[in-house]
C-alpha positions in Angstrom: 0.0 0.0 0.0 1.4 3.5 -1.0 1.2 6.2 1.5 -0.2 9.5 -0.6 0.8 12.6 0.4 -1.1 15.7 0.2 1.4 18.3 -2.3 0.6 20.9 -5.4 -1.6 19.7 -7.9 -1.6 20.3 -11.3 -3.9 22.9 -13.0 -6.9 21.7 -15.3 -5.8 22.9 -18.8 -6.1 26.5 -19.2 -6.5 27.4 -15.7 -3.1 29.3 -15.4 -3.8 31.2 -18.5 -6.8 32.8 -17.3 -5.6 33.4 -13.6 -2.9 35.4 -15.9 -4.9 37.0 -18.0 -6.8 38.2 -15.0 -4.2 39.3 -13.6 -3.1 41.4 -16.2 -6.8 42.4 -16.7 -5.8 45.2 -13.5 -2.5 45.9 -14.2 0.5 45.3 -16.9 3.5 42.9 -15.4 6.6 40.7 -15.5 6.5 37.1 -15.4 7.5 37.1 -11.6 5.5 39.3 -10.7 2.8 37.2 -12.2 3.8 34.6 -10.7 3.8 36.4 -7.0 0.9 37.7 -7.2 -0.9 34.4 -8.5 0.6 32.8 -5.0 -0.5 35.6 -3.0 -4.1 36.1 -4.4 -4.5 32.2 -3.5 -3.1 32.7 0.1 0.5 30.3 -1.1 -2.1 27.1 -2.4 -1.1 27.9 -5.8 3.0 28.2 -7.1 3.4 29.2 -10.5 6.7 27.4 -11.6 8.7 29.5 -14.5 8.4 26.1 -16.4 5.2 26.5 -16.6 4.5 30.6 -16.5 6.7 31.6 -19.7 5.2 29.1 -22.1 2.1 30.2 -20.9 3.2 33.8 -22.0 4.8 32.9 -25.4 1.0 30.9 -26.1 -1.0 34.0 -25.8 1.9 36.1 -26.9 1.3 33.9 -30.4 -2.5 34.3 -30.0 -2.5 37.9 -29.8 -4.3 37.7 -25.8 -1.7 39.4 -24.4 1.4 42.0 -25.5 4.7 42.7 -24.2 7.4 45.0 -24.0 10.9 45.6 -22.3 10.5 47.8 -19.3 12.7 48.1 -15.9 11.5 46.3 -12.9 12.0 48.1 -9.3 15.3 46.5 -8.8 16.4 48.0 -12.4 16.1 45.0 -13.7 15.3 44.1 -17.7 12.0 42.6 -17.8 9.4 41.3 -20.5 6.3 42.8 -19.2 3.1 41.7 -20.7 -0.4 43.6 -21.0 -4.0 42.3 -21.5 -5.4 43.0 -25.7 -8.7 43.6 -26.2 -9.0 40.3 -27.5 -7.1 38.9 -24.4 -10.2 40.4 -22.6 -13.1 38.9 -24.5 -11.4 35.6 -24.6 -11.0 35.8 -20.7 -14.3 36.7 -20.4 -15.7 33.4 -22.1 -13.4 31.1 -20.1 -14.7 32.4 -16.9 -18.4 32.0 -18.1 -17.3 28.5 -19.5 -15.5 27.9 -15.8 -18.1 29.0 -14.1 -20.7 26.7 -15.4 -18.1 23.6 -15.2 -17.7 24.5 -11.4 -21.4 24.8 -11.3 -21.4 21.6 -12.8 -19.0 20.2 -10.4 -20.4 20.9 -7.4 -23.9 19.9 -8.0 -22.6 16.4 -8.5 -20.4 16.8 -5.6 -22.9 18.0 -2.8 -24.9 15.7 -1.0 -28.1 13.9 -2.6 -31.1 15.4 -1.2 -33.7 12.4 -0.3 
């Protein structure tokens, strides 16, 4: 019998694009700070590896979702920093609705059976 251990989970596919496209929805930024503010918004349940983050970026880079140009972090640092398109917006706004009927979905099967 394996013991199982209780550690991060992987994301249902598209999840971490549309945390970062809401993200970016309020404010343009870099990668890490993406990737903080994704770990802080879920009070540390979620960690946004860099394997994961910047392919993330260069898919909706190539889909047109997001932009990004070379700016200077607060440590005067060269960053890529990305901002929301207008089409990133509308295409964020269908996932959520899509989401939020899966998660409906979800927890209807998941709550207890009324007799």
């Amino acid at each position: 019998m394996t013991k199982r251990t209780e550690g991060p989970r992987d994301l249902f596919p598209g999840a971490l694009e549309m945390m970062v496209l809401r993200t970016l929805k309020w404010q343009p930024l870099h990668g890490y700070a993406l990737a903080q503010h994704i770990k802080r918004q879920s009070n540390d349940l979620l960690k946004v590896e860099e394997g994961s983050l910047y392919p993330a970026l260069q898919r909706l880079l190539k889909e047109g979702l997001v932009t990004a140009e070379w700016g200077t972090s607060a440590t005067n640092r060269r960053v890529r920093i990305y901002r929301l398109t207008g089409k990133g917006a509308k295409h964020l706004e269908r996932e959520v609705s899509k989401f939020e009927r899966m998660l409906e979905g979800i927890t209807r099967v998941l709550a207890p059976a009324k007799s």
